[in-house]
N, C-alpha and C positions, 0 to 999 in steps of 0.2 A: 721334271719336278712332279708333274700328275702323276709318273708311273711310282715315284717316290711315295709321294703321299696314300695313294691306295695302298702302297705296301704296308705302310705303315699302318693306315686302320686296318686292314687283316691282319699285320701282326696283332693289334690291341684286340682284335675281336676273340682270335686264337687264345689268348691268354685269358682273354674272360671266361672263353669256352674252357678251360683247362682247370680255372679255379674256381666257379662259380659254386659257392654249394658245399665248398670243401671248406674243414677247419683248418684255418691258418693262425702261425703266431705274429706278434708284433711285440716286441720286448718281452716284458712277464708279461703279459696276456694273451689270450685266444679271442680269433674271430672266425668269422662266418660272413662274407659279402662286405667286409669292410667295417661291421657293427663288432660290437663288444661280444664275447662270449663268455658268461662266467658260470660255469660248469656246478652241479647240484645232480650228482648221479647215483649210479647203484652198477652192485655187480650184479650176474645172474648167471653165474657157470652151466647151469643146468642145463638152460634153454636151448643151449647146444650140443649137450649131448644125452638127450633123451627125445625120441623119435615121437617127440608130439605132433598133433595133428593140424591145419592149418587155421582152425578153430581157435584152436588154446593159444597158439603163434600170436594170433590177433589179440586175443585177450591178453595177454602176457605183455604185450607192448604197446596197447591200448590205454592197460593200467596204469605203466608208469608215464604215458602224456599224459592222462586226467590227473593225473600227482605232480605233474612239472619236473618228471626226473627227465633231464636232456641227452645224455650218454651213458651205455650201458657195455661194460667188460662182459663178454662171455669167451670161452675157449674156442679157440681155430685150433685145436689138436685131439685126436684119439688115434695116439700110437700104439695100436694092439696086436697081439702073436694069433686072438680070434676072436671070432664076433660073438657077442652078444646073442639073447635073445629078446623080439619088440617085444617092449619101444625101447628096451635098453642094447640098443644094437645097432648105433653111430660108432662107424671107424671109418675116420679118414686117412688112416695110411695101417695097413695090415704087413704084417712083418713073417716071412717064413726062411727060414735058412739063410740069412743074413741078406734077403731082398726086399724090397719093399715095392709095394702095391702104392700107389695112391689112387684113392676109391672115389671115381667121380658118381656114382650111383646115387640111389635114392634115399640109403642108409649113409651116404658120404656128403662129398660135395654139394650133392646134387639137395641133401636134405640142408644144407648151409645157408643153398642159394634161399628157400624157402625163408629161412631166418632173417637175413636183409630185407627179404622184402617185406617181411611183416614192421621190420625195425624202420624201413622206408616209407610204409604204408601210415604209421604214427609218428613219423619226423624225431626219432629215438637216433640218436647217432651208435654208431658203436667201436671198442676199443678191441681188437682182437691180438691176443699173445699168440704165439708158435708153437712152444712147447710149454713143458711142466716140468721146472728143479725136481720136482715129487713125483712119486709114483703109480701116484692119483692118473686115473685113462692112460698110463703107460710112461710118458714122460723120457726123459733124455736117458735113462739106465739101460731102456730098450733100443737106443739105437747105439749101447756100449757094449750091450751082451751080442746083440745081432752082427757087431760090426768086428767081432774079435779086441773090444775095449777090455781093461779089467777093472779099471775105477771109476766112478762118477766123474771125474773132474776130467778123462778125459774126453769128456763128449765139445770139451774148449779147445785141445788142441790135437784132437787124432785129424789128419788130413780126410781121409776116408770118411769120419764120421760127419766132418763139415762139410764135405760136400753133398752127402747124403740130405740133411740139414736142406743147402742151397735150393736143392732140388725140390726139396716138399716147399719151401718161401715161393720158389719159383712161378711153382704150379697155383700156388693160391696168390699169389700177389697180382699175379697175369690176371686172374678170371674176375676181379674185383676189383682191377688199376682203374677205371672211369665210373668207379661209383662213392658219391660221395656219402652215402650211410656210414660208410665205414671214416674215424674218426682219424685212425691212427693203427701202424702196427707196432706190437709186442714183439722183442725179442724170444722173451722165454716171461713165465710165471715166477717171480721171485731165485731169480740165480743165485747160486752159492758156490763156494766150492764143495761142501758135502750135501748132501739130497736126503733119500729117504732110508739109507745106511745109518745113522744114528738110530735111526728107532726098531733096527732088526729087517727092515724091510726092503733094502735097496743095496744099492754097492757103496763100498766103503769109500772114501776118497784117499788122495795119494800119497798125500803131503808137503807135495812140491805147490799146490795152486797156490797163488798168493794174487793179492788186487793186480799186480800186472798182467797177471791170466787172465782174468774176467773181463777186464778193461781194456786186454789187445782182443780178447774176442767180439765184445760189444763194438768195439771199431770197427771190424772188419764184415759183421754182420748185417750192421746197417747201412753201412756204403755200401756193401750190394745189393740193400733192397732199394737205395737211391738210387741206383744205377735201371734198376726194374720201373720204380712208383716216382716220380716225380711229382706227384700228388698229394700223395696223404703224408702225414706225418707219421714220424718213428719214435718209438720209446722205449726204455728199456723193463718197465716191469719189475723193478728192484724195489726190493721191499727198505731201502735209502737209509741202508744202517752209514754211519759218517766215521771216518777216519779221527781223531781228536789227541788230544793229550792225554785223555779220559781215563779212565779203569775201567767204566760203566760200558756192561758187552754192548748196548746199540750206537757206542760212542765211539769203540776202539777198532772200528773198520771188520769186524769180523767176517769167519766165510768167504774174504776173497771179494767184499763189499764195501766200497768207497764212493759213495754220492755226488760229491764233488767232484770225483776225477771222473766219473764217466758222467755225468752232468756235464764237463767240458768238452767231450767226444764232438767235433762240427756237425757228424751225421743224426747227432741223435738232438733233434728239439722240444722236448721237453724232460722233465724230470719226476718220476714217481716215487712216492715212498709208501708206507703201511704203516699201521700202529695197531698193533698186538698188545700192548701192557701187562695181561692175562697170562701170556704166553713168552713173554719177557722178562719175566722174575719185580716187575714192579710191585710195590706194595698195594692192595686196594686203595687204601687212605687215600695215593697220590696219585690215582688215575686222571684224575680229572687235569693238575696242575702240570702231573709230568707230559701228557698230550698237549695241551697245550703250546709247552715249551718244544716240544717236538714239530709241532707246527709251525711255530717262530722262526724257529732253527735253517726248515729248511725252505720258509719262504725267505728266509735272507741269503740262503746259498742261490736259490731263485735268481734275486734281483743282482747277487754278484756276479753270476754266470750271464744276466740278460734276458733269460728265459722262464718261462713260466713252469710251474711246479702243480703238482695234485696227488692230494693225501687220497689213493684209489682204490686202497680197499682200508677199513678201518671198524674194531668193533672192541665191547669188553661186554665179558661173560652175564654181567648183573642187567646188563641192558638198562643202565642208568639214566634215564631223560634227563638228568644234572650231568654228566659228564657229556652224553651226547650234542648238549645244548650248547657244553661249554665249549666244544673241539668248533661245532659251527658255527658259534660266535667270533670264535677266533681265526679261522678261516675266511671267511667276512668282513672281516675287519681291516684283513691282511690285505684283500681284494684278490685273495686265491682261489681255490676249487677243491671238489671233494667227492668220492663216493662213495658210499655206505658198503660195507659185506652183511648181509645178504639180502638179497629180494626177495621175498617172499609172497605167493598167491593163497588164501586158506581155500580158493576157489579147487585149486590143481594139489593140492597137498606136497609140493615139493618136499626132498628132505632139509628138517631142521637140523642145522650142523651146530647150534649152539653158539651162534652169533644172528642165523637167519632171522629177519625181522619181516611178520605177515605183514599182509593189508590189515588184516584184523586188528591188531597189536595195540594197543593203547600207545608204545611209543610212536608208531607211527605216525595217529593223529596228532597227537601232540606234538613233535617233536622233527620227525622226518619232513612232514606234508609244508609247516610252512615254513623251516628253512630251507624248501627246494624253492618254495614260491620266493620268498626273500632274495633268494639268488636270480631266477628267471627276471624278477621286478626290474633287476639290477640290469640286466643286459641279456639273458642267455634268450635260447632259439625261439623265433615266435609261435 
């Protein structure tokens, strides 16, 4: 019985060592050590792929703990055919004659590592995606033109090209499996079945994708980064357009997009959506009413699936402190999670993409600063 009993406080110790630190769910919610976590974050794509210095690192994620922003999305991908020039010269996986490099260097990896730790250094969790629907740092089109693909859609089912895939998860999953900075992995950046082919710029897709495409690939994606990370959580990055009876496009499952069904996926715990309005054919007038409802919507898919949900990236063009107010009142309310697109420093000049929101900003103080406090009050990181 003594030999028993020690076993068993090493196992308990072992699991504390395993999860200590780490965001875990418990129904809809998120924790951290067994406390509540209620998320108030921001993206910063940037911060990962421009070869800032370890200076601005610190400031960049310094900023957002003196703001109470707790988790922060930036990109784990630059799938490039060539590098840049510094500081615009982050590639983490370089592509030549249908092979791929992954660049553990100073301009790669090696400059990621830096990232965590500045995001470790300010207790900033972070959200990292894999690749890019778009062809924004290269995205999925480059490992369909490098892999002998012809369409966007199949970067879901060419065997070759998924494993190609496996291989870059692999290699980063490994080298950041026992750090708990990181909050969660991304599948991809907003999947579709078409990419950056509609606007002239990418390959066209095929015809054939439909949600059981996306939805066998999101399955099989995550179970093998479960099989890697036992650790962190997985997400899929879907901008949570919903399947419906609807007409209305973010209702009628479009692109090969069903929130729900892959919401159900075992491997994937939790659920993300976006709200674009701007960019969605909504009226201005209804900005404010239709996000909301969008909010509702899929904190109720949330609570039927079990799992917790987070609106992770979100913005409209007029930068309204009334509709802004309204999306985080209503997320609040719900006892959900949120984070703003874009972050912005006036310190560092990042590019404004016409959602970016500075520290300077008038919305910011008004609006951003204390619904993040609002949220941390509520439960999030100390």
């Amino acid at each position: 019985m003594k030999v028993f009993a020690n076993a068993v406080v090493l196992a308990a110790v072992a699991i504390e060592t395993t999860t200590a630190g780490f965001v875990t769910t418990s129904g809809t919610n998120f924790q951290v050590d067994g406390s509540p976590f209620y998320i108030f974050g921001t993206n910063a794509y940037w911060a990962s792929e421009i070869n800032w210095s370890k200076t601005d690192l610190t400031t960049i994620f310094n900023s957002m703990k003196t703001n109470d922003l707790t988790v922060c999305r930036t990109w784990g991908f630059a799938d490039l055919t060539k590098t840049g020039t510094a500081p615009y010269n982050i590639v983490y996986q370089l592509w030549e004659n249908g092979k791929a490099t992954i660049n553990t260097g100073n301009n790669g990896l090696g400059y990621f590592d830096k990232v965590v730790a500045a995001a470790k250094a300010a207790g900033v969790k972070l959200v990292v995606p894999f690749v890019n629907n778009w062809s924004d740092y290269g995205g999925m089109d480059v490992y369909v033109k490098q892999l002998g693909g012809k369409y966007h859609d199949d970067f879901y089912t060419n065997k070759k090209i998924k494993a190609a895939f496996k291989k870059y998860i692999a290699t980063f999953v490994k080298r950041y499996k026992n750090d708990d900075t990181i909050m969660a992995w991304e599948l991809c950046n907003e999947c579709r079945c078409a990419g950056s082919g509609s606007s002239g710029s990418g390959l066209a897709e095929s015809g054939t994708c439909t949600i059981k495409t996306i939805d066998a690939w999101m399955t099989e994606m995550s179970a093998y980064i479960k099989v890697l990370d036992s650790n962190h959580l997985v997400t899929t990055g879907s901008e949570g357009f919903m399947k419906t009876n609807s007409s209305t496009y973010v209702y009628s499952g479009p692109s090969g997009v069903d929130f729900d069904a892959n919401l159900a996926i075992k491997s994937i715990d939790y659920g993300t959506y976006h709200a674009y309005p701007d960019g969605w054919s909504v009226d201005e007038s209804e900005h404010q009413s239709w996000g909301v409802k969008w909010i509702k919507d899929h904190v109720a898919s949330g609570k039927k699936a079990g799992k917790p949900v987070i609106l992770e990236e979100y913005g409209v063009k007029s930068q309204s402190p009334k509709v802004y107010k309204a999306w985080c009142d209503a997320a609040y309310a719900a006892g959900s999670n949120m984070q703003y697109w874009d972050f912005g420093l006036a310190s560092l000049k990042n590019y404004r993409d016409g959602y970016t929101i500075y520290d300077t900003d008038e919305i910011f103080k008004s609006t951003i600063v204390p619904a993040a406090k609002k949220f941390k009050a509520r439960g999030g990181a100390k």
